[in-house]
Backbone as CSV, one residue per row, in Angstrom:
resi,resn,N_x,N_y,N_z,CA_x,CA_y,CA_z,C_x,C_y,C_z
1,UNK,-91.430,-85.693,41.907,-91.462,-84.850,40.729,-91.872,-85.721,39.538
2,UNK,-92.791,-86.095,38.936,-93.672,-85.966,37.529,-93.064,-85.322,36.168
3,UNK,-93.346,-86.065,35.372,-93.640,-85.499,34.123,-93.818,-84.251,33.836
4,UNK,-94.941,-83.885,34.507,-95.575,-82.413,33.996,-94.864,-81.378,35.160
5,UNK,-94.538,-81.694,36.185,-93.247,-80.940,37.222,-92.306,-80.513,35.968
6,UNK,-91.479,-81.746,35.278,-90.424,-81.526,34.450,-90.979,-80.807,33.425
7,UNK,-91.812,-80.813,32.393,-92.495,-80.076,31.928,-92.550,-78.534,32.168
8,UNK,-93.096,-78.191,33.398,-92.996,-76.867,34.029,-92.064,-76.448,33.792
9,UNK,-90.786,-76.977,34.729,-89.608,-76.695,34.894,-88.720,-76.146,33.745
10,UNK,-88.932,-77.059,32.094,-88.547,-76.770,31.087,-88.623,-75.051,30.743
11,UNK,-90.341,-75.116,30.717,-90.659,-74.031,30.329,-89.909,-72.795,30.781
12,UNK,-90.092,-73.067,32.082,-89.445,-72.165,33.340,-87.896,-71.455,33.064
13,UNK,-87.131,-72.338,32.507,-85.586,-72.261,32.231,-85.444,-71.684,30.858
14,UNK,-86.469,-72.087,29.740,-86.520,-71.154,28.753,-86.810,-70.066,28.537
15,UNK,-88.175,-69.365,29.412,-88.537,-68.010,29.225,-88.994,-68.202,31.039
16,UNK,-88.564,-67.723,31.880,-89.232,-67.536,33.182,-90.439,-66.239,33.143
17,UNK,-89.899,-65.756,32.001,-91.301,-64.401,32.228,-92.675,-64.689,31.704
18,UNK,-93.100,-66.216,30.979,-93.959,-66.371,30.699,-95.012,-66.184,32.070
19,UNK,-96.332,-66.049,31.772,-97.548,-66.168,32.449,-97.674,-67.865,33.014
20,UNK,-98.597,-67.788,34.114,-98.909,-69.203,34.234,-99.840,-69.932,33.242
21,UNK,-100.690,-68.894,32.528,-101.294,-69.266,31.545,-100.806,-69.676,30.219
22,UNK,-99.651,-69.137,30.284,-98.966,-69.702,28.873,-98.143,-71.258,29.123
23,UNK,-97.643,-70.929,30.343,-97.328,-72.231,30.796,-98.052,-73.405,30.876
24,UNK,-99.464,-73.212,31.849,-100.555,-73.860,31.730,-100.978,-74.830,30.443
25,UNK,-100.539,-73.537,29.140,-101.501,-74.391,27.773,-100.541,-75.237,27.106
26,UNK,-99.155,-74.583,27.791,-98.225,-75.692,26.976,-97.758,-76.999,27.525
27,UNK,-97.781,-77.377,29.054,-98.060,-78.428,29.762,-98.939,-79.196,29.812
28,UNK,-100.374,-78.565,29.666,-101.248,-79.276,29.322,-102.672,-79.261,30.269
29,UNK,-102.295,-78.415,31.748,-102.844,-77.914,32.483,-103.801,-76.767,32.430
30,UNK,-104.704,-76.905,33.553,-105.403,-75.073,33.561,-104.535,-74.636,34.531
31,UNK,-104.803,-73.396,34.889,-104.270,-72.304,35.217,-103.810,-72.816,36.879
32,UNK,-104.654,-72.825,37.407,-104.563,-73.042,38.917,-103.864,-74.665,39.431
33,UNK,-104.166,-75.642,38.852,-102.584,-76.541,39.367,-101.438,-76.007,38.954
34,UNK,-101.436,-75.690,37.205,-100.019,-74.795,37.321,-99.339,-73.760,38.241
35,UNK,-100.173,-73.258,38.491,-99.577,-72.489,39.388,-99.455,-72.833,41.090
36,UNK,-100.369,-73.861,41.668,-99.875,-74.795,42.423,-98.589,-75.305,42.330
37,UNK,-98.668,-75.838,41.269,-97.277,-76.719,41.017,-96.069,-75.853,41.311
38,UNK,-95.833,-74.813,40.331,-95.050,-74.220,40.251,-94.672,-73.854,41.790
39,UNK,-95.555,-73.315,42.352,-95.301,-72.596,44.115,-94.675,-73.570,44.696
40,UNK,-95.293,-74.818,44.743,-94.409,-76.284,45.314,-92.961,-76.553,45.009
41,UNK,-92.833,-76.344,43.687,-91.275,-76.079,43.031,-90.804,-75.002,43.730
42,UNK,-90.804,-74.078,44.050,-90.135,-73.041,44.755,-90.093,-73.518,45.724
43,UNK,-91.170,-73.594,46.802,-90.987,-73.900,48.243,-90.414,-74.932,48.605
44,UNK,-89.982,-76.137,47.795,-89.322,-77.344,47.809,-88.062,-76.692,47.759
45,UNK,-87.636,-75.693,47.090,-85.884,-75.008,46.754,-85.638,-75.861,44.945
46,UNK,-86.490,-76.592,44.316,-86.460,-76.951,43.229,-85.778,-75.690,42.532
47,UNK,-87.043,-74.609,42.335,-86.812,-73.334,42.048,-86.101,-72.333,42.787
48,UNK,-84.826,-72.431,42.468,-83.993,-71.957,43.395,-84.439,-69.522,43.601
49,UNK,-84.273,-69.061,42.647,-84.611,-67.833,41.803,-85.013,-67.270,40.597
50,UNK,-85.443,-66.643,40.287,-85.624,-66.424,38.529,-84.977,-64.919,38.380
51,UNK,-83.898,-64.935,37.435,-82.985,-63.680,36.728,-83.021,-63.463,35.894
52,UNK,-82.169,-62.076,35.054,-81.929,-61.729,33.886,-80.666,-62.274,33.643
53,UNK,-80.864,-62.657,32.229,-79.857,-62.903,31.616,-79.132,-61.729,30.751
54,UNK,-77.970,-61.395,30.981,-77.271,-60.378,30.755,-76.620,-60.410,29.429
55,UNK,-76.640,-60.029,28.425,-75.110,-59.939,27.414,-74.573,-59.141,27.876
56,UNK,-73.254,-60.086,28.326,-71.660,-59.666,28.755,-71.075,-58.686,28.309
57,UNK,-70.982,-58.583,27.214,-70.545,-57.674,26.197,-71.309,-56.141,26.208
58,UNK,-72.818,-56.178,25.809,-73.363,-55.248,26.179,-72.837,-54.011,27.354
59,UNK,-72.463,-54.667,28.628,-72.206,-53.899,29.621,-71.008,-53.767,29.873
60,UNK,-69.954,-54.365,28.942,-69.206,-53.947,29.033,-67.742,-55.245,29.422
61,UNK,-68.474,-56.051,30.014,-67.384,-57.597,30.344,-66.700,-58.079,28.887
62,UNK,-65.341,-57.819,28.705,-64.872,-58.574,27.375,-64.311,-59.913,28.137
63,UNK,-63.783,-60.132,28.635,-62.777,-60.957,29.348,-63.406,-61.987,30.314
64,UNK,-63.325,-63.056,29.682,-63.727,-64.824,30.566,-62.728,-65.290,30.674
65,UNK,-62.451,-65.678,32.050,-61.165,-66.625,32.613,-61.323,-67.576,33.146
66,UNK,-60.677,-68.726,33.170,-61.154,-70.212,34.245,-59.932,-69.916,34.731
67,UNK,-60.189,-70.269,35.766,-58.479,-70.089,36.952,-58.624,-71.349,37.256
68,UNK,-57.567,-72.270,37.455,-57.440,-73.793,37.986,-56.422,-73.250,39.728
69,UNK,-56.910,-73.358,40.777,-56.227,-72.805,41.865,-56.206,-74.038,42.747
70,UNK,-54.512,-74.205,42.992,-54.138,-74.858,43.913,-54.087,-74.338,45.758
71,UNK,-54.518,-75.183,46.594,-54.289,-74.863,47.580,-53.117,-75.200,48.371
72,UNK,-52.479,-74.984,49.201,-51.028,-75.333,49.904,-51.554,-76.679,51.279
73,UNK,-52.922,-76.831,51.419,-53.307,-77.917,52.667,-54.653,-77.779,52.051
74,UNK,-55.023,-79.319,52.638,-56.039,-79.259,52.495,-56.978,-79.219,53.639
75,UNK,-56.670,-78.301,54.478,-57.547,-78.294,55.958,-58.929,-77.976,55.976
76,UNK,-59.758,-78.045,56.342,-61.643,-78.116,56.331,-61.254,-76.415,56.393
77,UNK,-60.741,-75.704,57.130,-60.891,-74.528,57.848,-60.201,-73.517,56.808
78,UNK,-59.066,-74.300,56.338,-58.697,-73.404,55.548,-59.846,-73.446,53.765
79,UNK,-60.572,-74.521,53.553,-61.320,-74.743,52.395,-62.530,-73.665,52.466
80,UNK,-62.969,-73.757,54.044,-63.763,-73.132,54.104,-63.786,-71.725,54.117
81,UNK,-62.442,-70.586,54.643,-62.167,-69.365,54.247,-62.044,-69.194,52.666
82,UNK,-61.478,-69.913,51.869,-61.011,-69.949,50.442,-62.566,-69.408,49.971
83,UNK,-63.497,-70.664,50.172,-65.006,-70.686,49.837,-65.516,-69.398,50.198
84,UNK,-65.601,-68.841,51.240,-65.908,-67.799,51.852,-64.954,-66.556,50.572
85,UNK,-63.988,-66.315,50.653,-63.770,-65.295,49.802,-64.064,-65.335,48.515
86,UNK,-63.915,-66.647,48.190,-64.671,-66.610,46.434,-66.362,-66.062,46.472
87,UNK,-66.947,-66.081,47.328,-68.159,-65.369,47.616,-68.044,-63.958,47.579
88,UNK,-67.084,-63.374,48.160,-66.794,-61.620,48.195,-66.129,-61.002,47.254
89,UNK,-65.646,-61.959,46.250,-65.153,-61.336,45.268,-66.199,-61.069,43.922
90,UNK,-66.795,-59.838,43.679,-67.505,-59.916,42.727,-67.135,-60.474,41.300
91,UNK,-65.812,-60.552,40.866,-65.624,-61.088,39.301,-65.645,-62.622,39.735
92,UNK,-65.751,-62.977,40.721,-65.995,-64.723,40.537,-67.435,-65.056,39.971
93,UNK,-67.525,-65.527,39.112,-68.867,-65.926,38.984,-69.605,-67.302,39.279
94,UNK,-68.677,-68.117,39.406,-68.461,-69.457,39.556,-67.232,-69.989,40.314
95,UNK,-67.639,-70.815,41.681,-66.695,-71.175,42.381,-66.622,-72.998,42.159
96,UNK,-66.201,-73.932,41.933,-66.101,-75.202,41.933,-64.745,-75.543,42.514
97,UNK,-65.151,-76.503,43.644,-64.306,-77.415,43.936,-64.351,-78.866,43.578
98,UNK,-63.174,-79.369,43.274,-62.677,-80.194,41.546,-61.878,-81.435,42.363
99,UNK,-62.105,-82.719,41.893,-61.147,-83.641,41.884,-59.850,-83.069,40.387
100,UNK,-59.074,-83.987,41.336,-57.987,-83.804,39.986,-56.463,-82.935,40.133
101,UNK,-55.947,-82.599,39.048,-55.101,-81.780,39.275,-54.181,-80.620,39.932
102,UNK,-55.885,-80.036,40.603,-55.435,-78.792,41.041,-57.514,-78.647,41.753
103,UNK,-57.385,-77.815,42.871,-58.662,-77.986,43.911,-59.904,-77.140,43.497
104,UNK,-59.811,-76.070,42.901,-61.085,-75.212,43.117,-61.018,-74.582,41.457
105,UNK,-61.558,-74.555,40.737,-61.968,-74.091,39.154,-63.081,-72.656,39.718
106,UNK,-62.685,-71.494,39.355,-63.109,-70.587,39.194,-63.291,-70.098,37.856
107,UNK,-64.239,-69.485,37.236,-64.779,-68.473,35.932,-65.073,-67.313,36.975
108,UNK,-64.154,-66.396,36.115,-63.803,-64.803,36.211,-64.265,-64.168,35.058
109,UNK,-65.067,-63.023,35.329,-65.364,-61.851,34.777,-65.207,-60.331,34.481
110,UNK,-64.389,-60.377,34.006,-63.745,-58.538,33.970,-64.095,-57.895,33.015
111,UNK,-63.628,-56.628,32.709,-63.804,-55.820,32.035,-62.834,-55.992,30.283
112,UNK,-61.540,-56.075,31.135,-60.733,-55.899,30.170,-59.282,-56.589,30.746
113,UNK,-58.251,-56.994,30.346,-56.959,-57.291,30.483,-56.411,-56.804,31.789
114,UNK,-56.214,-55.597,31.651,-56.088,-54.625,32.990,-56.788,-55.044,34.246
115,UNK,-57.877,-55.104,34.439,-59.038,-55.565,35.016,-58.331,-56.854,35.673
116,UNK,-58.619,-57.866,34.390,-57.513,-59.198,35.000,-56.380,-59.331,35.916
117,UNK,-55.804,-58.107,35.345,-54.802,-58.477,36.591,-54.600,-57.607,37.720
118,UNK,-55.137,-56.522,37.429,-55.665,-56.229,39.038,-55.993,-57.233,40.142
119,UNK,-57.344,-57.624,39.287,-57.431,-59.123,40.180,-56.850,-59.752,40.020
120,UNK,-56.093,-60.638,39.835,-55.334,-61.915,40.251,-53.863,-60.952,41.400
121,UNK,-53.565,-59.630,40.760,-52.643,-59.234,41.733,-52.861,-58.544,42.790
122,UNK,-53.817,-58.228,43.209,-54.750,-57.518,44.560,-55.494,-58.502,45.374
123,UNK,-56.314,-59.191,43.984,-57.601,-59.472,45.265,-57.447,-61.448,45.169
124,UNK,-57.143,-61.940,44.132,-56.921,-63.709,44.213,-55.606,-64.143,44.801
125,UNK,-54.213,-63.146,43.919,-53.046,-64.054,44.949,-52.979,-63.742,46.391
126,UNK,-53.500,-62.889,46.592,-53.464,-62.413,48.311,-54.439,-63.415,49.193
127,UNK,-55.310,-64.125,48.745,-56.009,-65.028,49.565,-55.434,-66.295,50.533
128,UNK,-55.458,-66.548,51.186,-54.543,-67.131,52.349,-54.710,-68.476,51.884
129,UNK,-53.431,-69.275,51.496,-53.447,-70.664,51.823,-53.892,-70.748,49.786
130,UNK,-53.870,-70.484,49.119,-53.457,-70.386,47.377,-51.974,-70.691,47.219
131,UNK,-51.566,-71.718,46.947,-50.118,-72.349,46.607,-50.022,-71.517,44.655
132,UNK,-50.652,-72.315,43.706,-50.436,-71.896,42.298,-51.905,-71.193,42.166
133,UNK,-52.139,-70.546,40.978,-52.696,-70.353,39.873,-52.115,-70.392,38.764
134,UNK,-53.119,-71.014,37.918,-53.270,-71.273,36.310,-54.350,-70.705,35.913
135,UNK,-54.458,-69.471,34.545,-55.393,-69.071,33.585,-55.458,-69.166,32.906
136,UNK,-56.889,-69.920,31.958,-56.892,-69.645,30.785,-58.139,-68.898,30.083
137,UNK,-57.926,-68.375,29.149,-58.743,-67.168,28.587,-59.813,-67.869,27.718
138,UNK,-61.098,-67.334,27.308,-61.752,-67.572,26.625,-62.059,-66.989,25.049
139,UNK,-61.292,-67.576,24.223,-60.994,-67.201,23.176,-62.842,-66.649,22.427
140,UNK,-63.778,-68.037,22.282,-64.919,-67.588,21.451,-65.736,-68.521,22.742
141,UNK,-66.703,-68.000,22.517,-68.436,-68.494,23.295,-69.221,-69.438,22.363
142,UNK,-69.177,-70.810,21.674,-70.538,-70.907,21.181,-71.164,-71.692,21.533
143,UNK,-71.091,-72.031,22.811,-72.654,-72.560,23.456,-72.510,-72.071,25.032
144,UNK,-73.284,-71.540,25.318,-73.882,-70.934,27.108,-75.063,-71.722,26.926
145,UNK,-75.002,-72.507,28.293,-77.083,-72.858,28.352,-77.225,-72.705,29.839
146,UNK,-77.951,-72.150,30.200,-78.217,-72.378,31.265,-79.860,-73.571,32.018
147,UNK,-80.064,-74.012,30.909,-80.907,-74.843,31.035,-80.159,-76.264,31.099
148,UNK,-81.009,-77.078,32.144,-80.730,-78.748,32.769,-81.716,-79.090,31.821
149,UNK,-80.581,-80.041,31.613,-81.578,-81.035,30.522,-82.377,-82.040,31.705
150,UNK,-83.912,-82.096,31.664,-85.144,-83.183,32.343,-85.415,-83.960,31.660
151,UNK,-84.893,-85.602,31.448,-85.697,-86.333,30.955,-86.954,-86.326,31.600
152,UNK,-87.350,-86.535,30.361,-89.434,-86.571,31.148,-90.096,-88.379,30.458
């Protein structure tokens, strides 16, 4: 990966709906390596997907939670069901498993308060092999990026 790879890539994470041509003039390229390039970035898994970015709020999500969740063992088999249900639960949005304190850092997405604890009392404490949970709420937002910083 190059300079002008990272380059791409930038662009890519700021507006993905640009053209290859707009991309092209701002990398520094014509049209057709850019868009070489770019295909190589995908098919490598560089470029994993390209999405919408949602306001939360808009649709209706008030409520951001980080859950710090302890497990009771640390068995491969049991890590790996845990992993597996944080996948089926739609308000997970983020699953991390963590040195430190406590094993797996989840960000939760709900609606509202209510919402919250539905889930944590239906669908998170019921998961097999969860010793504690800890939540904490997200008071204000002022920085989301979803862009990797590329030195180039």
């Amino acid at each position: 990966m190059d300079a002008v790879d990272k380059k791409i890539m930038f662009e890519l994470q700021q507006n993905a709906k640009q053209n290859t041509k707009e991309i092209a003039t701002k990398v520094g390229l014509s049209v057709t390596p850019t868009y070489e390039r770019i295909k190589r970035l995908e098919n490598n898994g560089v470029i994993k997907k390209y999405v919408a970015l949602v306001d939360r709020e808009v649709i209706g999500i008030q409520i951001i939670a980080y859950c710090q969740i302890t497990l009771f063992k640390h068995q491969k088999t049991l890590i790996d069901e845990f992993k597996q249900k944080m996948f089926d639960l739609v308000e997970v949005m983020e699953c991390h498993h963590v040195s430190g304190n406590f094993d797996f850092l989840i960000k939760v997405a709900v609606n509202d308060m209510n919402s919250f604890q539905v889930f944590i009392n239906e669908k998170l404490s019921v998961v097999e092999g969860i010793s504690t949970i800890h939540s904490s709420f997200v008071l204000d937002s002022f920085k989301e990026s979803t862009v990797y910083h590329l030195s180039v």
